[in-house]
mmCIF file of the N, C-alpha and C atoms, coordinates in Angstrom:
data_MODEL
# 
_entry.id   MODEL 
# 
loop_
_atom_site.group_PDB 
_atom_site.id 
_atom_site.type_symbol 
_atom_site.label_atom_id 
_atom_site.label_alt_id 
_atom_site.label_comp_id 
_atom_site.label_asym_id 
_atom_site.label_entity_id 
_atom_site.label_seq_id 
_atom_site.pdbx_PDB_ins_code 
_atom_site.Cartn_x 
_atom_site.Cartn_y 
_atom_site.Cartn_z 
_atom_site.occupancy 
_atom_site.B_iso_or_equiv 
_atom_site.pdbx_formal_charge 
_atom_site.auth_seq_id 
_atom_site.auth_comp_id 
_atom_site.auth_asym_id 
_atom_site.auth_atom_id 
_atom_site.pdbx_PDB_model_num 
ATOM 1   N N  . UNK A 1 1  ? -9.584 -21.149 9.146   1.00 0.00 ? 1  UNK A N  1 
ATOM 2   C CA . UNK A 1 1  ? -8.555 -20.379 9.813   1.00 0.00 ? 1  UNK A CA 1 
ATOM 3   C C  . UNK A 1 1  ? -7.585 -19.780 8.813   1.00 0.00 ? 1  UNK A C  1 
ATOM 4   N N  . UNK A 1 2  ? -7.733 -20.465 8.026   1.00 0.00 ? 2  UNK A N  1 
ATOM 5   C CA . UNK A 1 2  ? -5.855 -19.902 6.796   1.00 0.00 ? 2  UNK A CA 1 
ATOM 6   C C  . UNK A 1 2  ? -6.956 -18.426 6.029   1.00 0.00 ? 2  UNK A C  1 
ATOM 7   N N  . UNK A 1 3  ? -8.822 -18.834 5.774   1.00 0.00 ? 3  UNK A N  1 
ATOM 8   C CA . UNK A 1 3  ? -8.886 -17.546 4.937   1.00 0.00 ? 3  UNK A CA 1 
ATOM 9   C C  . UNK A 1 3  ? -8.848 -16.455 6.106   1.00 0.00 ? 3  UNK A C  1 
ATOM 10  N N  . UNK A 1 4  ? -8.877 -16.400 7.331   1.00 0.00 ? 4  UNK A N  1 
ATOM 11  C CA . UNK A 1 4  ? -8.928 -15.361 8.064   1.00 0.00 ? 4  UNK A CA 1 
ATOM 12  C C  . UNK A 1 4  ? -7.728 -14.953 7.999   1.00 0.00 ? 4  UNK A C  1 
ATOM 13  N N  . UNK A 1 5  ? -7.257 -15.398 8.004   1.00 0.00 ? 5  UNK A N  1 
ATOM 14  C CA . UNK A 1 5  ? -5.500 -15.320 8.402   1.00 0.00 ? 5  UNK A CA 1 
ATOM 15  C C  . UNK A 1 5  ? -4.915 -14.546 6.880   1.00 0.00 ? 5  UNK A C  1 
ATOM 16  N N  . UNK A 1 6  ? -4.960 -14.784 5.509   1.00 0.00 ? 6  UNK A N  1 
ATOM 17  C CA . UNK A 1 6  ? -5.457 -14.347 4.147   1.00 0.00 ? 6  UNK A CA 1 
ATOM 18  C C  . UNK A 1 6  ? -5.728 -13.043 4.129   1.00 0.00 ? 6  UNK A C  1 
ATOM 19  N N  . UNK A 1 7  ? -7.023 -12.892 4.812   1.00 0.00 ? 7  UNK A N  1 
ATOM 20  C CA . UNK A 1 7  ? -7.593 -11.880 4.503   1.00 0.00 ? 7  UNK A CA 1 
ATOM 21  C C  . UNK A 1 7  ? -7.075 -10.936 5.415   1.00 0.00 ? 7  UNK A C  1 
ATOM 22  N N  . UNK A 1 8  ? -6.898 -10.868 6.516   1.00 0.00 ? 8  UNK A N  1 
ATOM 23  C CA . UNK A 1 8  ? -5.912 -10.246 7.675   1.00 0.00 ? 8  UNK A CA 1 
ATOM 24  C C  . UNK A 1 8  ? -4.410 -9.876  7.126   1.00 0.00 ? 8  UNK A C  1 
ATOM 25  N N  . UNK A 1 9  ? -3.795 -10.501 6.470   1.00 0.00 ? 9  UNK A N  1 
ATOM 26  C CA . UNK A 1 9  ? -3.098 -9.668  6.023   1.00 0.00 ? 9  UNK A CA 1 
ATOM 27  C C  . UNK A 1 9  ? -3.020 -9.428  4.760   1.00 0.00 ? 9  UNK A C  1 
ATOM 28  N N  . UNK A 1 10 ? -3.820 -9.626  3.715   1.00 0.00 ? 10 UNK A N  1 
ATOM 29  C CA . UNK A 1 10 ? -3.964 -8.894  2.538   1.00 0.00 ? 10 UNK A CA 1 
ATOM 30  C C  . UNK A 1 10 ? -4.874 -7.542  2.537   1.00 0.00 ? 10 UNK A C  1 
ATOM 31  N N  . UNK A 1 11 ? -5.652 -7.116  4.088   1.00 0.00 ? 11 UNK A N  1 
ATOM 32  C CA . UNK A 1 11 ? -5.956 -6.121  4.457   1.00 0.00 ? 11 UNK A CA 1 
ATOM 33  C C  . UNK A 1 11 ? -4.635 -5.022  4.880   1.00 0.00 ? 11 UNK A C  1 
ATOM 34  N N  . UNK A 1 12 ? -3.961 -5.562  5.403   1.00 0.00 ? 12 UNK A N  1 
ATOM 35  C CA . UNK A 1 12 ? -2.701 -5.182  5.862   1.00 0.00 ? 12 UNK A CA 1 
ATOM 36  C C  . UNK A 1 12 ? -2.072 -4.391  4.896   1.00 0.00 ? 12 UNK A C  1 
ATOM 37  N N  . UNK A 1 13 ? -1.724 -5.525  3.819   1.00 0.00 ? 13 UNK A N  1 
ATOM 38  C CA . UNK A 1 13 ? -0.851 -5.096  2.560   1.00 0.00 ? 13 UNK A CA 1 
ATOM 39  C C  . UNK A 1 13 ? -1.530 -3.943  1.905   1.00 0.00 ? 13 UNK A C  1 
ATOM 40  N N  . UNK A 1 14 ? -2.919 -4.031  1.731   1.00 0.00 ? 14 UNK A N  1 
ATOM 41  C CA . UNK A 1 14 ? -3.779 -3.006  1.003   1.00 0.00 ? 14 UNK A CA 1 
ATOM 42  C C  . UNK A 1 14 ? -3.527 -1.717  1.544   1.00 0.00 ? 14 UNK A C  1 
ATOM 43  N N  . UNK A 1 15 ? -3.491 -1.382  3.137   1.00 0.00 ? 15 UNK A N  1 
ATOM 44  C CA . UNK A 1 15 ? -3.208 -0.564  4.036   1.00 0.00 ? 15 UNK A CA 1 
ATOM 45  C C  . UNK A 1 15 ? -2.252 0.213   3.740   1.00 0.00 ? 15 UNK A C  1 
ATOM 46  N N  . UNK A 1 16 ? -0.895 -0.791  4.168   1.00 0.00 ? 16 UNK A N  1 
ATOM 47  C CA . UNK A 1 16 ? 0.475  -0.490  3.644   1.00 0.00 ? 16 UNK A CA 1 
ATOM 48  C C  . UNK A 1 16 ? 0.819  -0.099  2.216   1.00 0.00 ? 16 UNK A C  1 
ATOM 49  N N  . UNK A 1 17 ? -0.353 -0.400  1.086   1.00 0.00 ? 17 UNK A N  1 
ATOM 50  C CA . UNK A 1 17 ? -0.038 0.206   0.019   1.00 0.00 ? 17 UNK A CA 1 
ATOM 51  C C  . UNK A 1 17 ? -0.415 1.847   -0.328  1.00 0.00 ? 17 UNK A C  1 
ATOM 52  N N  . UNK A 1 18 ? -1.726 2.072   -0.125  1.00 0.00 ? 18 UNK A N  1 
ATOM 53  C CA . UNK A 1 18 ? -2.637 2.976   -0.384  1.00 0.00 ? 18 UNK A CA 1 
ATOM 54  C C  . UNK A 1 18 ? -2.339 4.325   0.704   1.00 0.00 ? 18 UNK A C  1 
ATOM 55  N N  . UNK A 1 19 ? -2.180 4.137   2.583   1.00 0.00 ? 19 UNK A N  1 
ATOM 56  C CA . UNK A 1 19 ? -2.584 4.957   3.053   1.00 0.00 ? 19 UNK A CA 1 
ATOM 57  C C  . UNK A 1 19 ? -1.299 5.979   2.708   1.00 0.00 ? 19 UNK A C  1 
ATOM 58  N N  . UNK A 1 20 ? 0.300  5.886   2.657   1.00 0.00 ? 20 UNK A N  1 
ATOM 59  C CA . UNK A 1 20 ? 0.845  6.649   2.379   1.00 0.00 ? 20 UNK A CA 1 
ATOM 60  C C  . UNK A 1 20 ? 0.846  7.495   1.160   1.00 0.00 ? 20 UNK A C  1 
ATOM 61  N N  . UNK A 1 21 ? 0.102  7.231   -0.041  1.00 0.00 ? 21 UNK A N  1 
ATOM 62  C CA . UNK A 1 21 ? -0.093 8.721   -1.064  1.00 0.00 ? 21 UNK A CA 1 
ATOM 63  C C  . UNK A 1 21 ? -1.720 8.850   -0.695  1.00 0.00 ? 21 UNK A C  1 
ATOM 64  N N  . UNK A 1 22 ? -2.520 8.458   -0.278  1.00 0.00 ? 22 UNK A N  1 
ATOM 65  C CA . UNK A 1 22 ? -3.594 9.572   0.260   1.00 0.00 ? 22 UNK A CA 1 
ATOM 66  C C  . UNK A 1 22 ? -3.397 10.456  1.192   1.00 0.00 ? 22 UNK A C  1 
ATOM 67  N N  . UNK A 1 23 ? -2.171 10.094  2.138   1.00 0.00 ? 23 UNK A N  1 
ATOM 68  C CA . UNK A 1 23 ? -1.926 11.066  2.823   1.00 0.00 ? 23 UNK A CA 1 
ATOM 69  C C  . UNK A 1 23 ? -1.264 12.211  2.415   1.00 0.00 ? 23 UNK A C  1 
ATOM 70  N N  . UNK A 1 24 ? -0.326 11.464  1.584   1.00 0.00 ? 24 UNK A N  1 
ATOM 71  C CA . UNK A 1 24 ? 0.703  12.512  1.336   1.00 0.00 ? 24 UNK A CA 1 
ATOM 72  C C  . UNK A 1 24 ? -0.003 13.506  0.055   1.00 0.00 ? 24 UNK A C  1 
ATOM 73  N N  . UNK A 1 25 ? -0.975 12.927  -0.522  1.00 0.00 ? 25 UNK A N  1 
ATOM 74  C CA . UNK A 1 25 ? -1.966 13.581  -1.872  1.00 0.00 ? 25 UNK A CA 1 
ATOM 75  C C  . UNK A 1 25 ? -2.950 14.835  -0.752  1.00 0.00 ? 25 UNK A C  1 
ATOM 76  N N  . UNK A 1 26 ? -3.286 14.352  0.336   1.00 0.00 ? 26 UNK A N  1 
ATOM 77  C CA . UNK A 1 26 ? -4.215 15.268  1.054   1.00 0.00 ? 26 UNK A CA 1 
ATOM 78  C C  . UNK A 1 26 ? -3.377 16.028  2.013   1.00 0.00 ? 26 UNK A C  1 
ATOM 79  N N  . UNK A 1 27 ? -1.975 15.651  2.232   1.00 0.00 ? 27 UNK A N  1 
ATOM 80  C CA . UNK A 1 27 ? -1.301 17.139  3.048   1.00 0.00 ? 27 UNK A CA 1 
ATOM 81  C C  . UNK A 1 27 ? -0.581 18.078  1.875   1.00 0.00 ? 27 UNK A C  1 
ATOM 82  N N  . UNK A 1 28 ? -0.229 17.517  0.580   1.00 0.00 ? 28 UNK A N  1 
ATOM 83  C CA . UNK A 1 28 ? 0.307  18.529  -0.712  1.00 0.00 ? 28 UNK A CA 1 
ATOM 84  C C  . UNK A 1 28 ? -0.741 19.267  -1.098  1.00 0.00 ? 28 UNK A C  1 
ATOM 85  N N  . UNK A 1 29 ? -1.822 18.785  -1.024  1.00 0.00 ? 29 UNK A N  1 
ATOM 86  C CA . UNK A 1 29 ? -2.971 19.727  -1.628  1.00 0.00 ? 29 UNK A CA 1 
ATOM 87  C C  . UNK A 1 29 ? -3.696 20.733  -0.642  1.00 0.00 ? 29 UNK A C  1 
ATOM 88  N N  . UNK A 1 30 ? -3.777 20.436  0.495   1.00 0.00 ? 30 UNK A N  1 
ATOM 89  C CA . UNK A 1 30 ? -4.476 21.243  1.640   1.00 0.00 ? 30 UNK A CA 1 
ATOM 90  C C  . UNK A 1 30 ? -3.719 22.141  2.870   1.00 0.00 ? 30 UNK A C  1 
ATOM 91  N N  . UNK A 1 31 ? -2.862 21.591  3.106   1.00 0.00 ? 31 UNK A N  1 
ATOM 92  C CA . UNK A 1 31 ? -1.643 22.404  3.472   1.00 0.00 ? 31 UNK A CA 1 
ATOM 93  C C  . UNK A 1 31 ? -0.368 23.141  3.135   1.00 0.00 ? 31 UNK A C  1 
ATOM 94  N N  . UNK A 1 32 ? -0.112 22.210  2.091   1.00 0.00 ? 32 UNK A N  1 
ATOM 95  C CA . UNK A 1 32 ? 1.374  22.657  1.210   1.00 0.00 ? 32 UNK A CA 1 
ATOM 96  C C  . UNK A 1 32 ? 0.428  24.005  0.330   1.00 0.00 ? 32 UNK A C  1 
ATOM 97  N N  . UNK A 1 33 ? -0.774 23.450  -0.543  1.00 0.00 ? 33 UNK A N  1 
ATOM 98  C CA . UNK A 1 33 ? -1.432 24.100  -1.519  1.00 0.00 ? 33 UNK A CA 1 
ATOM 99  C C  . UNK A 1 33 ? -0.859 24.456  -2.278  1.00 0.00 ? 33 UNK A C  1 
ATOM 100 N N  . UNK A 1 34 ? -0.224 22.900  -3.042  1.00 0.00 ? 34 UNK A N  1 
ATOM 101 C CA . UNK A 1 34 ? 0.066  22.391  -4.331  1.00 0.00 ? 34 UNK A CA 1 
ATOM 102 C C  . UNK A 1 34 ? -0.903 23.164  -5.331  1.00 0.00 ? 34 UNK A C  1 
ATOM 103 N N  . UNK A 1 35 ? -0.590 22.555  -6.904  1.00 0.00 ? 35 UNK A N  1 
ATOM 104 C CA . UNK A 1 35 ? -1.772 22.577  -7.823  1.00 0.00 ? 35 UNK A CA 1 
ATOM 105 C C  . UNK A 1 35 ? -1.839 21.206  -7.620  1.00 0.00 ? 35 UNK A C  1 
ATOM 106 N N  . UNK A 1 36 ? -3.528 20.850  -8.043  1.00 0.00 ? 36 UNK A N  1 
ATOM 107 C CA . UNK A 1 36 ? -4.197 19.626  -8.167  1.00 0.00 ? 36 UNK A CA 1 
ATOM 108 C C  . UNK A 1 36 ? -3.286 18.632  -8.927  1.00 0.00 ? 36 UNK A C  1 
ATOM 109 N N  . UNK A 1 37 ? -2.674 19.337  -10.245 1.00 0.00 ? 37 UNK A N  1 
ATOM 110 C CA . UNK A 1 37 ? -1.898 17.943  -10.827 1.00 0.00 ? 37 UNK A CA 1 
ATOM 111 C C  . UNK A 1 37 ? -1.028 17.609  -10.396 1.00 0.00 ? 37 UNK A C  1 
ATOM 112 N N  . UNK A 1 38 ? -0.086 18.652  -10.117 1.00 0.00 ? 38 UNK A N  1 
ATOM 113 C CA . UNK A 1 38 ? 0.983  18.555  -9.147  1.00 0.00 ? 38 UNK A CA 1 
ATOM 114 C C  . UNK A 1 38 ? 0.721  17.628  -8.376  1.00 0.00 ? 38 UNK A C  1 
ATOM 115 N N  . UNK A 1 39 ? -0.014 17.452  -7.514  1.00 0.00 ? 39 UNK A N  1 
ATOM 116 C CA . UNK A 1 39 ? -0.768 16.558  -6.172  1.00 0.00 ? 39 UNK A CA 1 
ATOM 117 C C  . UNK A 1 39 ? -0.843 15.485  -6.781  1.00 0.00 ? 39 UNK A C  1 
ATOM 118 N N  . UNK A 1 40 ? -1.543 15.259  -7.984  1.00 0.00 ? 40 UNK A N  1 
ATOM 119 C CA . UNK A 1 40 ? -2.217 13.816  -8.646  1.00 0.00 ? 40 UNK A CA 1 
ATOM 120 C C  . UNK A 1 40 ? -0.576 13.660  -9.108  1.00 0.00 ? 40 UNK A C  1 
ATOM 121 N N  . UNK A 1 41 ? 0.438  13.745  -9.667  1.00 0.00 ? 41 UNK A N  1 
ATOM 122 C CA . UNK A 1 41 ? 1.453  13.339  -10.138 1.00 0.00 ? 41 UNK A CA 1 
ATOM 123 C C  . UNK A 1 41 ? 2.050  12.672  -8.848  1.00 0.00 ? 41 UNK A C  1 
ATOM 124 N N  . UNK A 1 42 ? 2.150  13.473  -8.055  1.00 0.00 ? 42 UNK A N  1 
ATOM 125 C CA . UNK A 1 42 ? 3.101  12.864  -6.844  1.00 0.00 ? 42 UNK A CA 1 
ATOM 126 C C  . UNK A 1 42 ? 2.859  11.858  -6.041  1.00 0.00 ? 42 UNK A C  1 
ATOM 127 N N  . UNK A 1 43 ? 1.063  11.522  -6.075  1.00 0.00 ? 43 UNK A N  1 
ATOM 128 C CA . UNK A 1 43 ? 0.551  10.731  -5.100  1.00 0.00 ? 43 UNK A CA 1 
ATOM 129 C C  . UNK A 1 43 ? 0.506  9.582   -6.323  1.00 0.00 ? 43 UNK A C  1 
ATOM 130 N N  . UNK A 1 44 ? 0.444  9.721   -7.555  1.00 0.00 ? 44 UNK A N  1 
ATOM 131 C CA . UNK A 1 44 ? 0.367  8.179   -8.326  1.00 0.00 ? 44 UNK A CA 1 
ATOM 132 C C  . UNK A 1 44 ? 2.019  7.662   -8.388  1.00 0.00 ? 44 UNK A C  1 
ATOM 133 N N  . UNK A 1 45 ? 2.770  8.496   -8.304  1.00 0.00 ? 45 UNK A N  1 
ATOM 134 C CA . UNK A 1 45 ? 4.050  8.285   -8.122  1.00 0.00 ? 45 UNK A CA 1 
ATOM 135 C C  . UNK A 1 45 ? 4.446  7.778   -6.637  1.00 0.00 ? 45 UNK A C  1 
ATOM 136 N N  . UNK A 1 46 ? 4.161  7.766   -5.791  1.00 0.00 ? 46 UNK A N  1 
ATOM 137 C CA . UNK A 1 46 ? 4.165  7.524   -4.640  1.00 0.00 ? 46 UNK A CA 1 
ATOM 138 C C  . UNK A 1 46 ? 3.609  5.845   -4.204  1.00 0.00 ? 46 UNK A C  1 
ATOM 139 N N  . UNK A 1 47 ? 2.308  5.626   -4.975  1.00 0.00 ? 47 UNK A N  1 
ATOM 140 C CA . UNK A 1 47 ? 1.185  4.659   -4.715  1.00 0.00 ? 47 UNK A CA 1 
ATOM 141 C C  . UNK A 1 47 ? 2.253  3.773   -5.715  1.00 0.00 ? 47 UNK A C  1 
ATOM 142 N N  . UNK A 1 48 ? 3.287  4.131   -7.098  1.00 0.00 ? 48 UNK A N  1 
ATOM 143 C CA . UNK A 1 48 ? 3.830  3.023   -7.607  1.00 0.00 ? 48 UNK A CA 1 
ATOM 144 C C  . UNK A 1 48 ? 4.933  2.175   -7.116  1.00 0.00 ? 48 UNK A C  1 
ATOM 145 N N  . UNK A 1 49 ? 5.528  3.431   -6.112  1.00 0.00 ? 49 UNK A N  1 
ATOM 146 C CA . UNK A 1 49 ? 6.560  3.069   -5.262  1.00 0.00 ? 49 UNK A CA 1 
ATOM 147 C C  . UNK A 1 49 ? 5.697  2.207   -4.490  1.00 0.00 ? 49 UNK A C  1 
ATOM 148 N N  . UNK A 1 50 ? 4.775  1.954   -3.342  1.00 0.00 ? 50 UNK A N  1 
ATOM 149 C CA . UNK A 1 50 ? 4.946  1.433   -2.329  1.00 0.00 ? 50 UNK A CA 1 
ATOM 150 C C  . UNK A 1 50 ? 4.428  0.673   -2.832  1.00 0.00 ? 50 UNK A C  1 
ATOM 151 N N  . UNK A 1 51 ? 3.335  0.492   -4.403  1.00 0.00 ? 51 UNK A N  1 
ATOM 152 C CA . UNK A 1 51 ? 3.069  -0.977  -5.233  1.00 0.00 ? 51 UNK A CA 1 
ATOM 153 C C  . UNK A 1 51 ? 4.693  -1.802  -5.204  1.00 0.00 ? 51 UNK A C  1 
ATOM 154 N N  . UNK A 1 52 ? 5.646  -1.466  -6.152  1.00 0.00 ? 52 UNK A N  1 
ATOM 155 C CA . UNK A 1 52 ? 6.730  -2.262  -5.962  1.00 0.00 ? 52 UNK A CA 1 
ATOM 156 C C  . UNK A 1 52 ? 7.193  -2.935  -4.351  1.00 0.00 ? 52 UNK A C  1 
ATOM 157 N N  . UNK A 1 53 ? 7.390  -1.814  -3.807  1.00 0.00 ? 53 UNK A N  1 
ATOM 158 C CA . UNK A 1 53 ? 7.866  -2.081  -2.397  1.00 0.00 ? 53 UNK A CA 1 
ATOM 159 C C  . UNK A 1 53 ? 6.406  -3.082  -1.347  1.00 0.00 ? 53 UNK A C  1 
ATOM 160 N N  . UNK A 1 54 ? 5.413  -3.360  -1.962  1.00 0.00 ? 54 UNK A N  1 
ATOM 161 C CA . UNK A 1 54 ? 4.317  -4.232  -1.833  1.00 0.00 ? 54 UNK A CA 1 
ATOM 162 C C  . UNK A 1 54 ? 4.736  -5.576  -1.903  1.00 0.00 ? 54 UNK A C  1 
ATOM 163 N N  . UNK A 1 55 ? 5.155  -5.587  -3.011  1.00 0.00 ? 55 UNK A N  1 
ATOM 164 C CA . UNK A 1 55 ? 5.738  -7.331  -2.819  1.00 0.00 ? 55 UNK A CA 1 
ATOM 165 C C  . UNK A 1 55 ? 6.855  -7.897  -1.984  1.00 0.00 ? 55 UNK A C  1 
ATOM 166 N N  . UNK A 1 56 ? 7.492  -6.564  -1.536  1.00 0.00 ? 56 UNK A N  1 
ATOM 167 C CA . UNK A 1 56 ? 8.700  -7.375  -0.748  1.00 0.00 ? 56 UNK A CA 1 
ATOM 168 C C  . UNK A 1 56 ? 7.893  -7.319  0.479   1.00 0.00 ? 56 UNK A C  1 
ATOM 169 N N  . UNK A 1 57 ? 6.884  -6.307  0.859   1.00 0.00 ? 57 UNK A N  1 
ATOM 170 C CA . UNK A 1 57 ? 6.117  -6.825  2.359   1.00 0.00 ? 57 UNK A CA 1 
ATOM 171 C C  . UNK A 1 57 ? 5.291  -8.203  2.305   1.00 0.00 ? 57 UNK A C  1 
ATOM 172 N N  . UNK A 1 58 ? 5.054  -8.417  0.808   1.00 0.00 ? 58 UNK A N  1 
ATOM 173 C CA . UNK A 1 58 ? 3.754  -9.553  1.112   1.00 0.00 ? 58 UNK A CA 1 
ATOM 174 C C  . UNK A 1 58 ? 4.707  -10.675 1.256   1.00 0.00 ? 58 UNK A C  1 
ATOM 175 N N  . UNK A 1 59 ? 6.110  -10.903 0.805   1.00 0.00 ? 59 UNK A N  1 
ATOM 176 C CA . UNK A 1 59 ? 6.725  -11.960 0.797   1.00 0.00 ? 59 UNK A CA 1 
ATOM 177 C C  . UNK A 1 59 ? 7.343  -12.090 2.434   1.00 0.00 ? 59 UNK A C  1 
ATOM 178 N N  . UNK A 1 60 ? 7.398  -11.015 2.935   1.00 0.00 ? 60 UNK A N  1 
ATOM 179 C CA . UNK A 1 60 ? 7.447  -11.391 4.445   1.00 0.00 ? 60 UNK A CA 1 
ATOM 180 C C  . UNK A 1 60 ? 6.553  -11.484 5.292   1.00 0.00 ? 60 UNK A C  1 
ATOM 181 N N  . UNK A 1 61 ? 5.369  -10.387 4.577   1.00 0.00 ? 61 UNK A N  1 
ATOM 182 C CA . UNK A 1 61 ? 4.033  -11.508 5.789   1.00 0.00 ? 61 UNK A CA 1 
ATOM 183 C C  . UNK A 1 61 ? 3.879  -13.236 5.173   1.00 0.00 ? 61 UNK A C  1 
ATOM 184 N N  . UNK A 1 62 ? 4.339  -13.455 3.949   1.00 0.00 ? 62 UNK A N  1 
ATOM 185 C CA . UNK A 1 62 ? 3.585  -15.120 3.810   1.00 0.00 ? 62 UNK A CA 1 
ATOM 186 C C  . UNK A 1 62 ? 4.663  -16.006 4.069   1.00 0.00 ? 62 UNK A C  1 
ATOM 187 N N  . UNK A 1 63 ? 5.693  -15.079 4.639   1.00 0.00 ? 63 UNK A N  1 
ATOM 188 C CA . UNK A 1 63 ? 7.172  -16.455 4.477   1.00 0.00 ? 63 UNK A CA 1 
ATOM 189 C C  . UNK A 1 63 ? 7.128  -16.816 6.074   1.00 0.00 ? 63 UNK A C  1 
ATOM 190 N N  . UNK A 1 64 ? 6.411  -16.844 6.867   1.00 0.00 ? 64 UNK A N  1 
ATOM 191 C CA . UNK A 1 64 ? 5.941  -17.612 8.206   1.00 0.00 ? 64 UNK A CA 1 
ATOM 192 C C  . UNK A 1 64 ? 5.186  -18.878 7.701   1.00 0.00 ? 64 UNK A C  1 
ATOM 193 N N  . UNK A 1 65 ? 4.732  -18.935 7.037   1.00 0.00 ? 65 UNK A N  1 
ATOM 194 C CA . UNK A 1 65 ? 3.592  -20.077 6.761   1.00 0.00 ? 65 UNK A CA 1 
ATOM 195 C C  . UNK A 1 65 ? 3.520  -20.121 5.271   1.00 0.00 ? 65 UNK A C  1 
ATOM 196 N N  . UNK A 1 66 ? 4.160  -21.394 4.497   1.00 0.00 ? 66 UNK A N  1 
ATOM 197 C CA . UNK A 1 66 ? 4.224  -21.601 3.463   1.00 0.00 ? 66 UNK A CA 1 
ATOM 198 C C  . UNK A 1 66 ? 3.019  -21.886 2.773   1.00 0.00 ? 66 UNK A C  1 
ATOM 199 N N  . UNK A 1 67 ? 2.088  -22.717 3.846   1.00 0.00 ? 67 UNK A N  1 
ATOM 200 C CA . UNK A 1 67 ? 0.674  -23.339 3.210   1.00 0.00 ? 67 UNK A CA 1 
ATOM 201 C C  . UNK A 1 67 ? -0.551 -22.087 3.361   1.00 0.00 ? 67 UNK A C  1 
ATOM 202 N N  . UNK A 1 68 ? 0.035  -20.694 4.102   1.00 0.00 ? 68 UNK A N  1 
ATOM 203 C CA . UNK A 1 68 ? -1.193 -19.707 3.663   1.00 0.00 ? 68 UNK A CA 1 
ATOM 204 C C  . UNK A 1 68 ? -1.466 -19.822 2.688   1.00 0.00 ? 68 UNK A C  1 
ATOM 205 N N  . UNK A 1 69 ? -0.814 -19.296 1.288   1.00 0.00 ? 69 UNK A N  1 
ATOM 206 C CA . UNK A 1 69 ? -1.360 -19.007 -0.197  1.00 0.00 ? 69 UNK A CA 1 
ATOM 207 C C  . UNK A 1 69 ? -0.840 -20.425 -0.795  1.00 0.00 ? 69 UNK A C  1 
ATOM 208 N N  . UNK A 1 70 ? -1.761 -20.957 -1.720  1.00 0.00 ? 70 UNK A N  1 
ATOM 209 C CA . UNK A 1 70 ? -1.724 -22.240 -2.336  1.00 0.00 ? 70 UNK A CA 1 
ATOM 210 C C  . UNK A 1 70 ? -1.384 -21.452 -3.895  1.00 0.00 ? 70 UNK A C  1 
ATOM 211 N N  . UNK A 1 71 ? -0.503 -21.590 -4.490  1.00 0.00 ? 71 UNK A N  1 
ATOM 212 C CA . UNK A 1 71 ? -0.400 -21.227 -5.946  1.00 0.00 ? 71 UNK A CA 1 
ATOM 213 C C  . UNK A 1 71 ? -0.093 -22.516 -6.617  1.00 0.00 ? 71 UNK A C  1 
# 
């Protein structure tokens, strides 16, 4: 039960990291009609932000249940 529970929300977190600069990389480039680097600058800039801002979500999905992650 704890790896389902694990993996359920480290799917989550992955989610919450990634889908906002693919989106925002595929509406600058196809609608805005950015240049490509332009696009690649903003979306790795984007993906570092919500990396940082990643750990303050994972520390509130695991702070319900201390014994999910064993470190």
């Amino acid at each position: 039960m704890k790896s389902a529970r694990l993996f359920a929300l480290s799917t989550l977190l992955a989610v919450i990291i990634t889908v906002p600069a693919i989106v925002l990389t595929l509406l600058l480039h196809y609608i805005i009609k950015l240049n490509i680097m332009t696009t690649m600058v903003i979306g790795i800039l984007v993906f570092i932000a919500t990396m940082g801002l990643g750990i303050r979500f994972s520390k509130r999905l695991i702070s319900g249940d201390k014994n999910t992650i064993d470190l």
